[in-house]
SEMAR-706916 format. One record per residue (C-alpha): residue in one letter; x, y, z. Coordinates in steps of 0.1 Angstrom, whole numbers, padded with zeros to 4 digits, always signed. Each point is the difference from the previous one (the first is absolute). Last residue first. Layout:
BEGIN
AXYZ ...
//
This chain:
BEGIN
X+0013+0219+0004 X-0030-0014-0012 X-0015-0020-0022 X-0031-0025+0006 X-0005-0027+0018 X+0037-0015-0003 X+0016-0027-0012 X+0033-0013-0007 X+0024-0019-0018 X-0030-0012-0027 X-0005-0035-0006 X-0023-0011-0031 X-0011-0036-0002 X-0037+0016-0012 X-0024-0021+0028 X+0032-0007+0023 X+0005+0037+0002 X-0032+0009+0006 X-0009-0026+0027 X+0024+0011+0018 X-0007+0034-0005 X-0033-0011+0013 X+0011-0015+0032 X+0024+0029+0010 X-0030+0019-0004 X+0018+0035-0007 X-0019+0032+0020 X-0016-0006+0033 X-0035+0005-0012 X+0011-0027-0023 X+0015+0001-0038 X+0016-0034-0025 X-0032-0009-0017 X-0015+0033-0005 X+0028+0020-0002 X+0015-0018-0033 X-0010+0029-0024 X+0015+0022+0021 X+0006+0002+0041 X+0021-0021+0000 X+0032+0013-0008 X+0027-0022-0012 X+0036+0012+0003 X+0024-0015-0026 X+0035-0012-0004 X+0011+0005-0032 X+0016-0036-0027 X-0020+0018-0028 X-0019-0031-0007 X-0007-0003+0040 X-0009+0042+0000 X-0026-0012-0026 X-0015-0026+0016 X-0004+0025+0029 X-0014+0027-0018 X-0020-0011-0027 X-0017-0037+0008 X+0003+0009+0043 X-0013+0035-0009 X-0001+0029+0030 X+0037+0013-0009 X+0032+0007+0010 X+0036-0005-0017 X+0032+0002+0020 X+0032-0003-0017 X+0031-0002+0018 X+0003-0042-0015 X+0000+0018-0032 X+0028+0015+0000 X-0003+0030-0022 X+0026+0014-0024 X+0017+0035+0011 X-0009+0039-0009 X-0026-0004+0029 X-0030+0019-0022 X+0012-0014-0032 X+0003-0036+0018 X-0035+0005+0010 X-0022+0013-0029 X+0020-0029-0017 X-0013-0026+0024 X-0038+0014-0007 X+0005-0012-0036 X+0014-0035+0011 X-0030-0002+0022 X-0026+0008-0029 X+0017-0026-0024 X+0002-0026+0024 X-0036-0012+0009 X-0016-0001+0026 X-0009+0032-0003 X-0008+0011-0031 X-0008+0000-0040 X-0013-0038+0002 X+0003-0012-0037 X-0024-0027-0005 X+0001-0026-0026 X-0037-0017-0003 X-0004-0036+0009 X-0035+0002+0016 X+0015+0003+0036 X+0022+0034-0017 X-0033+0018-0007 X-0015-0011+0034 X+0035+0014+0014 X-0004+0033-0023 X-0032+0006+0010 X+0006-0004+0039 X+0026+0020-0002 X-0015+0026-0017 X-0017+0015+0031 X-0028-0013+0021 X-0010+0026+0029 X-0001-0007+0036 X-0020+0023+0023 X+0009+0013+0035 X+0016+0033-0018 X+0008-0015-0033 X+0018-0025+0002 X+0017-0021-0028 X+0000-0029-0017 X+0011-0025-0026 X+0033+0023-0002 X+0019-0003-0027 X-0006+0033-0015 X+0008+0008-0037 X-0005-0036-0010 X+0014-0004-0040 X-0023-0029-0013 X+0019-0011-0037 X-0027-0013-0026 X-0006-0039-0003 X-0034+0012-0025 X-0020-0021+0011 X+0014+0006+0038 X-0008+0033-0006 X-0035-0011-0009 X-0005-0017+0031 X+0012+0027+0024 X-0026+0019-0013 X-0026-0029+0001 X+0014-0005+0041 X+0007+0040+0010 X-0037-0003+0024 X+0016-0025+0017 X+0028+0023+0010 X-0028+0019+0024 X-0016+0032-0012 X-0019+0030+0024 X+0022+0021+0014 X+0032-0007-0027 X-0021+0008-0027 X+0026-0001-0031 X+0019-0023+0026 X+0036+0008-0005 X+0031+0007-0017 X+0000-0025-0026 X+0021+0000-0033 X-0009-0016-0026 X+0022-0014-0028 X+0000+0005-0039 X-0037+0011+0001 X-0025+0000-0030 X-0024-0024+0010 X+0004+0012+0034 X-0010+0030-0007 X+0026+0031-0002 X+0014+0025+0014 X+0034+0009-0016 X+0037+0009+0016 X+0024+0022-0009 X+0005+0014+0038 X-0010+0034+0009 X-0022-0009+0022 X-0008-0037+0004 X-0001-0007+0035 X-0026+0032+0004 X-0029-0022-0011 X+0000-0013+0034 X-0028+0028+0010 X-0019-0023-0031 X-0010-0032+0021 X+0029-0029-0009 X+0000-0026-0027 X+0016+0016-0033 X+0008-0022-0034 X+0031+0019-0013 X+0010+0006-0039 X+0043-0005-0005 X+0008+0035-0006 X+0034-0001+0018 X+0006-0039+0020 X+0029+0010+0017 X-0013+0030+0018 X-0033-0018+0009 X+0023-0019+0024 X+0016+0029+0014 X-0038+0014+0002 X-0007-0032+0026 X+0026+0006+0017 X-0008+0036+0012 X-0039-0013+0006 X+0016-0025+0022 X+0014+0032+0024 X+0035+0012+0008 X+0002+0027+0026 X+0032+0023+0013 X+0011+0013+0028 X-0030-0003+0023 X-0013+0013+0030 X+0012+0035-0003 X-0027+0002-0028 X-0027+0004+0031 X-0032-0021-0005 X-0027+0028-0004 X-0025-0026-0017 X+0001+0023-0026 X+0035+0000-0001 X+0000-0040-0001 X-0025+0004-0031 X+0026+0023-0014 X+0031-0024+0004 X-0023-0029-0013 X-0005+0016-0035 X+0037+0010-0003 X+0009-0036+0009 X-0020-0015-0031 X-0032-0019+0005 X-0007-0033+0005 X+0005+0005+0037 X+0021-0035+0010 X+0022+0025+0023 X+0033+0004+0010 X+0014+0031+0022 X+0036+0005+0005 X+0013+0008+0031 X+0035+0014+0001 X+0019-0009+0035 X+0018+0029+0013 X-0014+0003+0033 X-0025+0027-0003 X-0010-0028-0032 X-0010-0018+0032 X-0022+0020+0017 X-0019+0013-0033 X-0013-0035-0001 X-0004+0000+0032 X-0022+0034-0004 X-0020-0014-0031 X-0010-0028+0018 X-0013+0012+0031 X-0020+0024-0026 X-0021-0027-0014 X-0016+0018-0026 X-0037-0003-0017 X-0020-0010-0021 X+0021-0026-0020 X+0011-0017+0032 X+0031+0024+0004 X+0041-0003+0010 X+0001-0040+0004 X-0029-0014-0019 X-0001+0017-0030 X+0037+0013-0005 X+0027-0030+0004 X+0031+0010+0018 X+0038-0008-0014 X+0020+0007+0025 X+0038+0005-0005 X+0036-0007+0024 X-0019-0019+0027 X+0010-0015+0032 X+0001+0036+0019 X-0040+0006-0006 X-0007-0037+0021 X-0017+0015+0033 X-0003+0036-0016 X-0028-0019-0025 X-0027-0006+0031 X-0016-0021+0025 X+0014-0032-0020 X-0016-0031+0000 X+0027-0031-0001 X-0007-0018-0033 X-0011-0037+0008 
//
């Protein structure tokens, strides 16, 4: 079992970088964990860059300004890398090949400036998903004939946010995850344009060594996050240690009236064979 930690300044000298998720850690989509943002702000006071990563399809730009809105101070972060930014590297080597959409239209955004077509999926090269058109209202199974008729045509499934879910306030939301694994169940090749995955990392360990002047050692990294199938599987990959909080997509299982069930993380992390270093309720310094 990870030791439950009462806050980041108990382990802040072991680590050279964080990488923090977003949605989850600093806000709940409605609104922002301050505790967070101040430890987070803590430990770069310390000389140790924090680089936000996030499975938001969108670009980094986009994400800065909803953070701002959210009044989440810039001083917590040095830099942030987002899906949506990998998923427009990957449209960058495919020029004026003709897209098939899934995602509601605010993710629209992701294709800016790009040379990139919207098309049908008769007419598509690849797809790339960024969401739930109705993310409120649909499940994946409402994706099946779609996701059928890609898989007619064997096209390319580029997921702009692994996540299968978020929350949203105390609600959780299905996000294109969970189309892209159904897609990738029936056979289909799925690119995921995210955490867990390597590409996303690799670009946040740039941000880093450019920030430090020097390479990073990985086993000095500290990743934290809500998502056993993001966050913690990824930190594994990335050979990170990793914070889990709980109270996040996981909270119901693995959160008492006395904060982390030791019982139901447990239970968590035999369920997903995922081991984070620590855990805490939430952030804070």
């Amino acid at each position: 079992m990870p030791p439950v930690l009462s806050g980041l300044s108990s382990i802040a000298d072991q680590y050279d970088v964080v990488l923090s998720d977003v949605w989850g850690v600093l806000h709940n989509g409605m609104k922002a964990h301050p505790a967070a943002a101040q430890a987070l702000m803590a430990i770069r006071r310390q000389g140790v860059p924090v680089i936000l990563i996030s499975n938001a399809p969108r670009q980094s730009p986009v994400v800065v300004g909803q953070l701002d809105r959210l009044g989440i101070p810039r001083a917590a972060y040095d830099a942030i890398v987002t899906s949506g930014d990998v998923s427009r590297d990957v449209i960058r080597t495919r020029p004026g090949e003709p897209i098939h959409h899934v995602g509601p239209k605010r993710d629209l955004v992701v294709f800016e400036g790009m040379n990139a077509r919207l098309v049908a999926i008769e007419d598509a090269a690849y797809v790339v998903c960024t969401g739930l058109v109705d993310d409120r209202n649909e499940t994946p199974d409402d994706y099946q004939d779609r996701l059928e008729r890609m898989k007619a045509r064997d096209l390319y499934f580029v997921c702009g946010n692994p996540d299968k879910v978020v929350e949203v306030g105390h609600d959780l939301i299905y996000c294109a995850g969970a189309i892209g694994d159904r897609y990738q169940a029936m056979g289909g090749k799925v690119l995921y344009a995210g955490k867990p995955f390597e590409p996303a990392y690799e670009t946040c360990l740039g941000y880093a060594e450019r920030i430090t002047g020097k390479p990073t050692d990985r086993s000095r990294v500290l990743t934290i996050g809500d998502a056993m199938r993001t966050d913690v599987a990824g930190a594994a990959r990335m050979g990170f240690d990793c914070l889990f909080l709980g109270e996040g997509i996981h909270a119901e299982q693995v959160l008492g009236p006395d904060g982390i069930k030791a019982e139901g993380l447990a239970a968590l992390i035999a369920e997903t064979g995922q081991h984070p270093r620590y855990a805490m309720r939430n952030l804070s310094w």
